[in-house]
N, C-alpha and C positions, 0 to 999 in steps of 0.2 A: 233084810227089811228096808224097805224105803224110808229117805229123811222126809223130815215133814216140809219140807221147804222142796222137796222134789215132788213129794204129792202138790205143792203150791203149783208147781210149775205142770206140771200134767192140767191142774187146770185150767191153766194159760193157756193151754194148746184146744182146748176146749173152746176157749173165750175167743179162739182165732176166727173159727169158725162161725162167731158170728153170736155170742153169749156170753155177757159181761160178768164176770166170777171176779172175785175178790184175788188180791196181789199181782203176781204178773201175767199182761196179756199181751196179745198182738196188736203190733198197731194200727192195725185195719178197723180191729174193735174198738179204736175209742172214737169214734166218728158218730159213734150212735150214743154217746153219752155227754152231758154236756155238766163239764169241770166248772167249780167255782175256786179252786186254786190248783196252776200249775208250779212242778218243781222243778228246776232246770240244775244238771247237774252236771258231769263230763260232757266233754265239745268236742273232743277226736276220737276218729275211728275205733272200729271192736279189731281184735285181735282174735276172734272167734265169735262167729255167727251157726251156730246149729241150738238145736234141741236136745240136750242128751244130761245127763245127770252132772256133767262138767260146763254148763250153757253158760252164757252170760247171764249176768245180774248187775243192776244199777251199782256205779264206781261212787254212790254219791256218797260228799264226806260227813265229817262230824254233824255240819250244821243242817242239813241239809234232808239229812235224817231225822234228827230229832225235830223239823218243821212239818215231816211228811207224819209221825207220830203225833204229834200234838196238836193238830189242827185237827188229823180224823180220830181225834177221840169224840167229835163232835158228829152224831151219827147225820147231821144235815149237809155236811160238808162234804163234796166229791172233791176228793184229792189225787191230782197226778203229778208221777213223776216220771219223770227221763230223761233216762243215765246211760251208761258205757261203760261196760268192764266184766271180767270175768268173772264168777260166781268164789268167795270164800268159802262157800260148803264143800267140807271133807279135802280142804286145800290144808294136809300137815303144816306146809311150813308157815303158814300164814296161823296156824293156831299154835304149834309152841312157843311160846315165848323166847326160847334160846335163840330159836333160828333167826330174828330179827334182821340181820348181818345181810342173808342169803334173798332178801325180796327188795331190792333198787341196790344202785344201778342196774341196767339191762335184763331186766325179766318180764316178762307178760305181765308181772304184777305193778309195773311201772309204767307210767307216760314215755320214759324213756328223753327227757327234753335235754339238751344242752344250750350253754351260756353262751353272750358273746366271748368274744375276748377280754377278761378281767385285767384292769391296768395294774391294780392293788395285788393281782395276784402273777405279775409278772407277765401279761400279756395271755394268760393260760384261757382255752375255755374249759369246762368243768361239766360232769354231769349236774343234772337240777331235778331230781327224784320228787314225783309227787305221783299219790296212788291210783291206780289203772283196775281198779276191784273195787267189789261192794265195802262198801266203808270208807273210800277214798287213804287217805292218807294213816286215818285211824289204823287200816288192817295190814300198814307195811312201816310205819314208824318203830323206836325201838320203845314203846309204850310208858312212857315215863307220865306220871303226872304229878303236874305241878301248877299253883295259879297264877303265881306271882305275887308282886309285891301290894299290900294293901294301897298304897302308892298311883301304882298303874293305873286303876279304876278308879281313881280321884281324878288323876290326870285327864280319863277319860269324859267324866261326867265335868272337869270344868273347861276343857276343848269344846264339850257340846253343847253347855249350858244346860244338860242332861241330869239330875242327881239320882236319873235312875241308872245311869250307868256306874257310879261311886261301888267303890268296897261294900259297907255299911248293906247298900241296897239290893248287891248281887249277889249275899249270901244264902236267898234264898232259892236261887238256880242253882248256887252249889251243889245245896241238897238235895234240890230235885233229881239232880243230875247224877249225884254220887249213889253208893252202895261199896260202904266199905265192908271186907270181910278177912276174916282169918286167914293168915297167910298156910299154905296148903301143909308145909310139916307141921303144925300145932305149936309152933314154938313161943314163948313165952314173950310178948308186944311190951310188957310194960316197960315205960322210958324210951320205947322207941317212936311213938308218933304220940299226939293227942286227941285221945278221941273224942274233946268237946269242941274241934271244929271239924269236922269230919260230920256227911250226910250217911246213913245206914241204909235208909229206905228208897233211892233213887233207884234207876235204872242202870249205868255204868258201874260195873264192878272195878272198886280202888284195892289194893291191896300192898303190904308189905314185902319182899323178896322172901321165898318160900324154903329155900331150899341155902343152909348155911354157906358162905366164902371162907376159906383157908386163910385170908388176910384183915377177916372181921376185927378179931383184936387188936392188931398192928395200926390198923384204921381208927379204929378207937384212942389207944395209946398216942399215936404222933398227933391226934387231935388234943388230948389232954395235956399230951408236953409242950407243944407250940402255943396254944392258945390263942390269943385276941384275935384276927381273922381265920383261925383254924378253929373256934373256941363251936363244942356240941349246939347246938340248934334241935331242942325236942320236935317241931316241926313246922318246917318250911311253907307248906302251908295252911300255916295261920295267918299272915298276911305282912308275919315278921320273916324276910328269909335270910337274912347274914347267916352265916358259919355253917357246920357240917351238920347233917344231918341222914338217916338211914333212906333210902330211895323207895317212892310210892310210885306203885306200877298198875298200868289199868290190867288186870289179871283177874281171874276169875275161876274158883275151881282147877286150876294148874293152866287157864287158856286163857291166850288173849281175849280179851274183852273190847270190842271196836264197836261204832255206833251199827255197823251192820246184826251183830250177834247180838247188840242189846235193845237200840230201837227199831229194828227189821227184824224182830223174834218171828218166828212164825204163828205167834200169837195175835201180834198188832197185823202181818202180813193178811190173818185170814178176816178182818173189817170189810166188809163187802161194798163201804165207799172210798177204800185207799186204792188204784192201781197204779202199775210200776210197766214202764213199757221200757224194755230194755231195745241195745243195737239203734237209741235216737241219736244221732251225733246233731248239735243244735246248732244252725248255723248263725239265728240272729232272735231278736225280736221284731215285731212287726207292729209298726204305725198302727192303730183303729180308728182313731178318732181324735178328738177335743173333748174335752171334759172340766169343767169351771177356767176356761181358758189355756189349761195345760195340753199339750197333744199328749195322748192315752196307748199305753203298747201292752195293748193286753192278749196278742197272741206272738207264736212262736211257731216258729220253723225248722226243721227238722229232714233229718234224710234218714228213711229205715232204716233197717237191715239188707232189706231187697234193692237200695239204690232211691227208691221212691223219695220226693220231696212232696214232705205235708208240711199241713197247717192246720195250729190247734189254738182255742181261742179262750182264754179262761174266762166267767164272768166277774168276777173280782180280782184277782191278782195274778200276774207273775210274780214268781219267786226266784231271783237266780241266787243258786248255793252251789256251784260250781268252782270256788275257790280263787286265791289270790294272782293266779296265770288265767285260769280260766271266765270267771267272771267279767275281766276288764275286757280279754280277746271279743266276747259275745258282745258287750256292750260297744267296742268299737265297730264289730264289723255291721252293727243296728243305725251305725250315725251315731251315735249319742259318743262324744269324744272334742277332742280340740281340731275345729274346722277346719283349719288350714292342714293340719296334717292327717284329717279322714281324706280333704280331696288329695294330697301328695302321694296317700297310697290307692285311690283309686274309688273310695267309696264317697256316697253323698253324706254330707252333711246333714243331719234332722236337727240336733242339740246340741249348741254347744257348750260342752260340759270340758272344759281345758284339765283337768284332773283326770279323766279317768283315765288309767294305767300309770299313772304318774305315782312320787311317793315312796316304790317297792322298800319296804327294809327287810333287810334278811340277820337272821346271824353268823357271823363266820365263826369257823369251827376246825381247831388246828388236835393234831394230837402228841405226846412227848412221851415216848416210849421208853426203857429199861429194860437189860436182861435183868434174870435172877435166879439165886441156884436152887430153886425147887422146880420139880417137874408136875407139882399140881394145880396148875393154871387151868384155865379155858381154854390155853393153846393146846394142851397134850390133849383135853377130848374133841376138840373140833379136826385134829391131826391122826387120832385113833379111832380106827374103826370100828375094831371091838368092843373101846371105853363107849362109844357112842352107840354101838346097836343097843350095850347093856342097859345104857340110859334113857334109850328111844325105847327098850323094852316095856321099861320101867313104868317112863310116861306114858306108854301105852294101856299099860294094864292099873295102875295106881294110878297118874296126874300126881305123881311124883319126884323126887329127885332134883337133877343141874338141870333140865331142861326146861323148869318152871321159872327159872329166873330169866329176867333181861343180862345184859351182858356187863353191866353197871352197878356198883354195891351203894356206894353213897355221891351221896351231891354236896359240893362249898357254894356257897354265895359270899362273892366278895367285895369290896370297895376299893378305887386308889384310895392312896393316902394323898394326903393336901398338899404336899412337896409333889409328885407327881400330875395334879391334875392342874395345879400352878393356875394360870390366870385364864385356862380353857373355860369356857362354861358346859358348867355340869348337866349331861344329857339325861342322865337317869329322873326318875319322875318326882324324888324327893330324897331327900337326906339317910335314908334309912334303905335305900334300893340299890340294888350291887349294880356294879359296872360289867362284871363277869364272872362265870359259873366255870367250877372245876368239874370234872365227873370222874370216878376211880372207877379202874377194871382190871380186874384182876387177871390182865393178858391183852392183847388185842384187839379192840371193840370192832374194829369197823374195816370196811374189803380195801385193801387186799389182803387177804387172811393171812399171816407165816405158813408156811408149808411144815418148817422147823425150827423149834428155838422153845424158850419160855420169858416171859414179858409180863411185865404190870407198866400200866399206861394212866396216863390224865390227858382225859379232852380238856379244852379250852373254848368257850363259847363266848365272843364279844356280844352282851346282852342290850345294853343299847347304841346302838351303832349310830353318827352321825352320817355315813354313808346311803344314798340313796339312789334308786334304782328305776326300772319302766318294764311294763310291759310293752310292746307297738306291733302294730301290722306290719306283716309281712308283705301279704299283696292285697287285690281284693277279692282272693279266694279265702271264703271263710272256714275254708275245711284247712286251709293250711296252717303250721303251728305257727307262733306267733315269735318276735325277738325276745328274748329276755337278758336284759341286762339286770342283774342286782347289785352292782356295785360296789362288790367286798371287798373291804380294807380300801376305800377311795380315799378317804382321810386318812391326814398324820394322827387326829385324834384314835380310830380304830388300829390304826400301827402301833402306836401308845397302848392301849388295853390288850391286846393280842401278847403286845413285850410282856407285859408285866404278869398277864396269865400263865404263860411258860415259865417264867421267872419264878411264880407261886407253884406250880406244879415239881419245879426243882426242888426249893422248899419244902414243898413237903414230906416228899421222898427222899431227903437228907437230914428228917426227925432221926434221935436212935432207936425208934424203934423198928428202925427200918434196917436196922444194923444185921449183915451174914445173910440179909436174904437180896437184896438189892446190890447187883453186880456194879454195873455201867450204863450210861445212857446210851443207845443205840439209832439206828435210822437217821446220821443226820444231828441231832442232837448233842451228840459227844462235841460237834463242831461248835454249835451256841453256846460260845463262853459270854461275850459280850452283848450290848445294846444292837451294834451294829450285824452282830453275825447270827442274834437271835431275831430279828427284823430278815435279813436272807432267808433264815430256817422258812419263817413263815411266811413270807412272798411266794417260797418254791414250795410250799407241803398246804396251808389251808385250802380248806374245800367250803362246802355249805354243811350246816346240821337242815337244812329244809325246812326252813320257821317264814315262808314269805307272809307280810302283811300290808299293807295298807294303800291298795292300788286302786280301792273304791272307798278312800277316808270316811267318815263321819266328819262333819263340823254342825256348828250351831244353825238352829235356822236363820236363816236370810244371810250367812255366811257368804264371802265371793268365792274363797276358795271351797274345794271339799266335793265329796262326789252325793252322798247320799246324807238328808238328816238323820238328828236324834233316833226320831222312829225307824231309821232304817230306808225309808221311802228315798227313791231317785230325785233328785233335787231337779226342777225345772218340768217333771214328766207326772203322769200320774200312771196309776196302774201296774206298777214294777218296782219293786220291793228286792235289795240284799244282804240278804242273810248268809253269811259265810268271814272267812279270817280277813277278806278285803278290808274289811268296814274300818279297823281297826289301825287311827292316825299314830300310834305308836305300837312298834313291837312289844308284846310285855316281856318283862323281865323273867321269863320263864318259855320251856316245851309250851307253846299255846293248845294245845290240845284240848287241856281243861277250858281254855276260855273260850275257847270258840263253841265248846259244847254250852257254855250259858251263853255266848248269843243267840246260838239255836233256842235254846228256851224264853229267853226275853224275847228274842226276836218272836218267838209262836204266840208268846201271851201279847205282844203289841200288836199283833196282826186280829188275834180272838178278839181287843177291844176296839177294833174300826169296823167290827160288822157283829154289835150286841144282838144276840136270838134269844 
């Protein structure tokens, strides 16, 4: 039987031909229809150009989606988009949840980027994993959601003079956004999350970890013996996230739940004013005009499938939701950048906007591994292939079992203590916001996989980083990828929060009740006795978690600094609109996943009130 997203695409083949059908078409077809909003989404090349039930589909991410949704809920609105990337239907590993590990670095389902050389991280350059599939990042992330600190969204709305960006005001996107549901064994939720902040009727499915951990109780216990920054947290987000708490995962039915599967349903897909032209790689936008003295970039350019370079022209907006590498790359290779260094790489200058690609923060993300003498980890099924066909079985025929879960049982959100953060100033967004995030796994979360052994692990995630980073041109071919420096661990501050993260993940794993099952620290680790050789550890072992932000800031209007206003709108231009995790002058104190999905939706509802119908 055919999916319904492949009967979409028979369509499309249809609409090549020269007959405008609803979701995706050729891009030949869109010449004869004239868009009042484009979406601009992935900027590099497809990794597969055919027609076949494995085709390309828009890589567009969280935000990106959800603008291409909520605009054509309005039947007068011609909405396109175009994206890059291979199609998530009937992609296994992209829908069990376990597999998370198996999609970045180096797969089709990645951009595939690497870093300059990191000074913070010993001179190394590093993979920089950001998603190359429908959903962007949403459908290769290890699906955690989280919002962040009530905190963060104060910070935001008083950076922008905005208070529609405030906590308080953004919990109504939550809900739009969320659909929390029963986690897939039926097991009993109470005391594990709250569900009066929590949205039921949105669109993204939230859910609890579905399928029991072997180390739930020990996790529970060493939180109850430790206490004060180990102390339970009912749930994180509520806008309070200090201490431990059990892990929310966007899940769904036993499958990932990414903006592609939930705002790209084949429901919204068949709106006969939304289309989606896949194989665009976008190289810029394009000058039109002048418009109340601002020049106006309301068209974009693009290179097929077939090599061809068009041009598409919206009558109200571009939208770039192409993300926090992508985004800034289009916007410089347009001119819109800091002039002196659009001409050092070769392009003209239109705007000068000295921010854009400036700003990047990332989080860095270390891990501290343990053997231990049981052999019912996540290592023995990812290393058994029997344990694993049973379970692939499983989830095969039920959406149940180990394979419904992410690879991660609970989250800490923690603080230095005042002796530690000494006379630094506090980067976090307010008193009540952690400095960094534990994650417990019951084995080893993240590639390179053990081949053999058994292990319980704590990542370590520096949440707000004083470290700062860039996007920049490479040359003035805009099809080429772009520098990325993020800058991890450039500060002694972020050397400081990394120590003291490992130093809590010791801690923790030396509660008693950790006692007969926790060996020795392993990888490296055994070696981090002290301040100075746990600072080594992590100069040689952090990597990224893949949280980039803020390379198209928000600031206030009439701001100097900053890339884009309140509204979102491109400061200094009219006609170009960002919607995506750029926007965003501080990393949040969390996976941004969640947050970028209510930009996507504020961002939709501020676009719907600049053209009332």
């Amino acid at each position: 039987m055919l999916s319904s997203r492949f009967t979409l695409l028979l369509s499309s083949i249809v609409a090549a031909i020269g007959i405008a059908e609803a979701g995706f078409i050729d891009a030949a077809a869109t010449k004869s229809v004239a868009y009042d909003f484009i979406i601009v989404g992935g900027t590099l090349p497809l990794c597969i150009q055919r027609y076949d039930a494995n085709a390309p589909y828009p890589s567009g991410g969280n935000a990106g989606n959800v603008v291409a949704n909520r605009l054509s809920e309005n039947p007068k609105n011609k909405v396109l988009v175009l994206e890059a990337g291979p199609s998530d239907e009937g992609e296994v590993e992209i829908q069990v949840p376990f597999f998370c590990p198996r999609l970045s670095p180096g797969t089709p389902f990645d951009w595939n980027y690497t870093t300059t050389a990191q000074t913070g991280l010993g001179g190394r350059s590093i993979p920089y994993p950001r998603g190359h599939v429908l959903g962007g990042s949403s459908s290769t992330n290890y699906l955690l959601y989280t919002r962040g600190s009530s905190e963060d969204y104060d910070r935001y709305a008083k950076v922008t003079g905005d208070q529609g960006w405030s906590w308080n005001s953004m919990q109504q996107y939550f809900r739009k956004n969320e659909k929390f549901t029963p986690p897939q064994d039926g097991h009993n939720i109470t005391g594990q999350f709250n569900p009066a902040v929590h949205g039921f009727n949105g669109i993204s499915s939230v859910t609890l970890s579905g399928s029991p951990s072997p180390t739930d109780g020990r996790v529970m216990n060493a939180s109850a013996e430790l206490g004060g920054d180990f102390k339970f947290n009912l749930d994180y987000n509520s806008g309070s996230e200090l201490g431990l708490g059990w892990i929310q995962l966007t899940i769904g039915g036993g499958m990932r739940s990414s903006s592609s599967s939930a705002y790209l349903a084949p429901s919204f897909l068949a709106r006969p004013n939304l289309h989606v032209v896949v194989g665009a790689e976008v190289s810029r936008v394009i000058k039109t005009g002048m418009k109340n003295g601002l020049p106006t970039f309301n068209s974009v350019q693009f290179r097929s499938g077939n090599g061809t370079l068009m041009q598409l022209t919206a009558s109200k907006e571009v939208i770039l939701s192409a993300g926090s590498v992508g985004t800034p790359h289009i916007l410089l290779n347009s001119g819109i950048g800091n002039t002196q260094a659009l001409r050092s790489a070769g392009v003209t200058p239109l705007v000068d906007l000295p921010d854009v690609g400036e700003n990047l923060s990332d989080h860095p993300f270390g891990v501290a591994a343990f053997t231990v003498s049981s052999n019912n980890t996540i290592d023995t099924l990812n290393d058994n292939a029997v344990l694993m066909n049973q379970a692939m079985q499983q989830w095969e025929t039920e959406k149940t079992g180990p394979l419904v879960n992410s690879v991660a049982t609970h989250l800490m959100f923690m603080r230095l203590n005042g002796s530690v953060l000494g006379s630094n100033p506090d980067p976090a967004p307010g008193p009540n916001s952690p400095h960094y995030e534990l994650l417990v796994a019951d084995g080893i979360p993240v590639p390179p996989l053990p081949t053999e052994g058994n292990f319980i692990a704590g990542g370590a995630v520096v949440l707000n980083p004083t470290s700062r980073g860039s996007i920049k041109l490479k040359s003035s071919n805009p099809f080429d990828a772009p520098i990325i420096d993020p800058g991890l661990l450039k500060t002694q501050f972020d050397r400081i929060v990394m120590r003291e993260a490992i130093k809590s993940v010791k801690k923790f794993y030396a509660a008693s009740a950790w006692a007969g099952y926790i060996v020795a620290p392993t990888g490296g680790l055994e070696h981090a006795v002290d301040d100075a050789s746990i600072d080594e550890y992590n100069k040689n072992t952090t990597q990224t978690i893949f949280h980039p932000v803020g390379t198209a800031s928000m600031s206030a209007r009439g701001a100097k600094g900053g890339v884009v206003d309140p509204d979102l709108r491109v400061k200094k231009v009219g006609g170009l609109r960002v919607v995506d995790a750029s926007v965003l002058p501080f990393v949040p104190s969390a996976h941004p996943q969640a947050a970028v999905y209510v930009i996507g939706e504020r961002g939709s509802d501020l676009i719907k009130a600049a053209y009332p119908q």
